[in-house]
MILUMDREN-792541 format. One record per residue: x, y, z of N, C-alpha, C in turn. Coordinates in steps of 0.1 Angstrom, whole numbers, plus 5000, padded with zeros to 4 digits. Example, Ala and Ser with C-alpha at 12.3 -4.5 7.8 and 13.67 -1.06 7.14 Angstrom:
BEGIN
513249435078512349555078513249675078512849785071513749895071512950005079
This chain:
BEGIN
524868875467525568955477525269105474525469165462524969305456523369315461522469245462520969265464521369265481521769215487521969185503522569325505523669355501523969545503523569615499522769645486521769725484520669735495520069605497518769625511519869685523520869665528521569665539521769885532521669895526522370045520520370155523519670065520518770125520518270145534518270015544517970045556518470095563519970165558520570225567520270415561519770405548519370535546517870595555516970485553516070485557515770485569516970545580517270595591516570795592516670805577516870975573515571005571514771105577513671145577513071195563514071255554514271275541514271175529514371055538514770945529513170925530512970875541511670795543510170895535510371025537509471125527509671125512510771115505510671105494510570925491510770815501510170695497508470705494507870785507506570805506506270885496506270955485505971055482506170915466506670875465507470775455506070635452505670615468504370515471503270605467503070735468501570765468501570805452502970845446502670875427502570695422502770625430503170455423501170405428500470465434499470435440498370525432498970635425498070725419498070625402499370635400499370525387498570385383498670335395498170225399496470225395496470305401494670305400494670395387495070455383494870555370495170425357495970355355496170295345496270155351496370105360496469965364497869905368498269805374499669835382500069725370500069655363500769605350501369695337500469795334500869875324501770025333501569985345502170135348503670055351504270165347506270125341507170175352508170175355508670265365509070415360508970395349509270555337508070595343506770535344505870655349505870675359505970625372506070635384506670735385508370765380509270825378508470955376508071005364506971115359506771145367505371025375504671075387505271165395505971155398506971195411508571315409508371325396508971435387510371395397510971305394512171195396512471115383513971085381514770995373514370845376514070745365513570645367515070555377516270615373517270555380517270595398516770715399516570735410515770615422514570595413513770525420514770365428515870365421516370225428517470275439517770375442518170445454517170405464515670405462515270435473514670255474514270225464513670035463514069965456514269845456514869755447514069715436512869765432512569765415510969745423509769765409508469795411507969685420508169535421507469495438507769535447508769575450508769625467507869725462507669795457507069915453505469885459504969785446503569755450503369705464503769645468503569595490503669715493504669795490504269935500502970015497502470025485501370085483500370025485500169885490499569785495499469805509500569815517500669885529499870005531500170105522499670225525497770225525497470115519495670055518495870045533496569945535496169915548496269995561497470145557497770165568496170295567495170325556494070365556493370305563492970195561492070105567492370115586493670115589494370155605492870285607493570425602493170515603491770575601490870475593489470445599488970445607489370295614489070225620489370325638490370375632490670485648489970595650489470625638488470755634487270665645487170595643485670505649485770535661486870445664487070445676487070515686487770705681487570795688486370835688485370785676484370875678482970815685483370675688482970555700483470675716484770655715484770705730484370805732484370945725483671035727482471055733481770965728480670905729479670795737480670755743480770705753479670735767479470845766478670905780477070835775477370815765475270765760474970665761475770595768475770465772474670455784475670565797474670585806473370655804473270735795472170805793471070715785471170625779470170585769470170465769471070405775470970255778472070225769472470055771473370025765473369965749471369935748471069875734471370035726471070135727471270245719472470285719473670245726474970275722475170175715474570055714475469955708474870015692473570025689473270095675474070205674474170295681475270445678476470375671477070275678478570235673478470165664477370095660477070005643476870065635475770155640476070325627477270365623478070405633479270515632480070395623480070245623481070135618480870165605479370125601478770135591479070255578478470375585479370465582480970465577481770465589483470435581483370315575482870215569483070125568482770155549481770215548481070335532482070375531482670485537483670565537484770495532485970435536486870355537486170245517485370185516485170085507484470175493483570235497482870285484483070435479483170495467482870595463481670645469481370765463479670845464478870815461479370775445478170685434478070565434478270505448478270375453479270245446480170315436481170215431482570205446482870075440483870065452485370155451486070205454487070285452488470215443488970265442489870215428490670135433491370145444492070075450491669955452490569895454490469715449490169685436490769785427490769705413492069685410493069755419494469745421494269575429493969575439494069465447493469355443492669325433492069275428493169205414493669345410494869315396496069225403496369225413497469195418497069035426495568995426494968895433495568925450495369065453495169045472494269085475493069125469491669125478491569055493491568905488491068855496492068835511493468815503493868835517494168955522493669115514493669225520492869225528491569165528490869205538490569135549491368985547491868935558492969015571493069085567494769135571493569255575492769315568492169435574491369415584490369295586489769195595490469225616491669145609492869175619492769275625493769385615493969525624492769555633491669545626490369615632490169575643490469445647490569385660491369395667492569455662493569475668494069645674493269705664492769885674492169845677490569755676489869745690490369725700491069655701491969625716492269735719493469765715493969895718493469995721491970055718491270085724490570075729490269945738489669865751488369835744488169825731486569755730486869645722487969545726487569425717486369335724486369335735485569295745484269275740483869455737482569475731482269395719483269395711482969275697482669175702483469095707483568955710482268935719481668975726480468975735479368995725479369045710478169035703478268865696479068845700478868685693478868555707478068595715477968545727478068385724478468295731478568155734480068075727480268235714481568145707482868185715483568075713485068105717485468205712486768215718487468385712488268355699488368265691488868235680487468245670486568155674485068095670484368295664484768355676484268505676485268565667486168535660486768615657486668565641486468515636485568405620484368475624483568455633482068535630482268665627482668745631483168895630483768925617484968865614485368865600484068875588483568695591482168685584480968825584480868855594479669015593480069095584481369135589482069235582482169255567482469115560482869055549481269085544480069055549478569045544478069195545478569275556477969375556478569435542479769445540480469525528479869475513479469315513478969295500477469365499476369335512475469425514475369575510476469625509476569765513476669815494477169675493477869725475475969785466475869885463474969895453473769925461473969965475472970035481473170185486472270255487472870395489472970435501473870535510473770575522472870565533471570625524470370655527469470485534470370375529470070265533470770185542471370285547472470245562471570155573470470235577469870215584469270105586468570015572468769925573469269785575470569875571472069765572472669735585472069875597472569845606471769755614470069765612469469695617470069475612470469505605470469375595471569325609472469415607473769375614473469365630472369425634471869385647471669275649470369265641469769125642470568995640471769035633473068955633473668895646473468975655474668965665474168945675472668965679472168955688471068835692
C-alpha cells in the first residue's frame, strides 16, 4: 500500500514542470555515472553527488535505482527518436532532387544521410561504439534496445510519410515480412559499420543498395 502512494504521490507531483526538470536532470547525472563507472558499481550516493542532491532526496522523485535505470534507458531511446527526425527533416528538405535527378539518386541521398545518422547516433570518432551500449549491454538490453529502436524508426517514418518508401525497398514482402527485413539491414549495416571509418560510408551505402534493390 506505502509503494502504491508513493507512485500515486509521484504522479501527482509530476504534474510540476519543476518536478519533471529536476527528475531529468537526476536521469542525465544517473546516465553520466552509468557510463563513467558502470550501472552496478554506481550507488545512489553517487548519483546523488552527480546531481549535487541528498541521496534521500532522490526517492522524492523515484522509487529507488531501477526506475532510475528504464529512464535513462528511455532517454537512449528518446536519442535514437531525435536522430532519426534529424533524417527525416533532412530527407524532406530534400526532397526537390527527386525531381531533379531522378528517383535512384534520391534514394542514395537518403541511404547516405541514414548511414550517416546511423555513425552518429552508434559510434564514437575513433570508430568505438559509444558508452551507452556498454550500459545496455551491463544491464543485458542491447538486444531488445534495438529492437524497440527498429520500431520507432518506423514509426517516425510514418509520421513523416516515408514508411512507404522503406517498405517498397523490400518489394514482394508483406508488410510484416518488410518490416524483419528492415530491422535485419539495419542490424547488418551497424555491425558493418563497426571498425570501419567514415570515409567508408560509401561503400556501405552501396552494400545497402545492392541490399534492397
Amino acid at each position: 500500500m506505502a509503494s502504491n502512494a508513493a507512485s500515486r504521490n509521484r504522479l501527482h507531483k509530476g504534474r510540476s514542470e519543476s518536478f519533471r526538470q529536476q527528475r531529468d536532470l537526476i536521469v542525465q547525472c544517473a546516465r553520466t555515472c552509468f557510463e563513467r563507472k558502470g550501472v552496478h558499481k554506481t550507488t545512489l550516493v553517487d548519483i546523488a553527488r552527480e546531481a549535487d542532491i541528498t541521496r534521500e532526496l532522490i526517492y522524492y522523485y523515484f522509487s529507488g535505482k531501477e526506475e532510475i535505470i528504464g529512464c535513462v534507458v528511455d532517454s537512449y531511446m528518446q536519442d535514437a527518436v531525435e536522430t532519426v527526425r534529424l533524417w527525416c527533416d533532412q530527407w524532406e528538405t530534400s526532397a526537390f532532387a527527386s525531381t531533379v535527378h531522378g528517383v535512384g539518386l534520391m534514394c542514395r541521398e537518403a541511404v547516405s544521410d541514414a548511414v550517416a545518422s546511423i555513425r552518429r547516433f552508434v559510434f564514437m570518432q575513433d570508430g568505438s561504439r559509444r558508452s551507452m551500449f556498454a550500459v545496455l549491454d551491463e544491464i543485458g538490453q542491447r538486444s531488445v534496445f534495438f529492437d524497440k529502436m527498429c520500431d520507432q524508426i518506423l514509426s517516425t517514418a510514418a509520421n513523416y510519410g516515408f514508411a512507404h518508401q522503406i517498405k517498397s525497398a523490400f518489394a514482394g514482402l508483406s508488410d510484416d515480412e518488410s518490416v524483419i527485413a528492415f530491422k535485419i539491414v539495419l542490424m547488418g549495416s551497424i555491425r558493418v559499420m563497426e571498425g570501419a571509418a567514415a570515409s567508408e560510408d560509401a561503400r556501405i551505402v552501396n552494400l545497402l543498395l545492392s541490399c534492397v534493390h
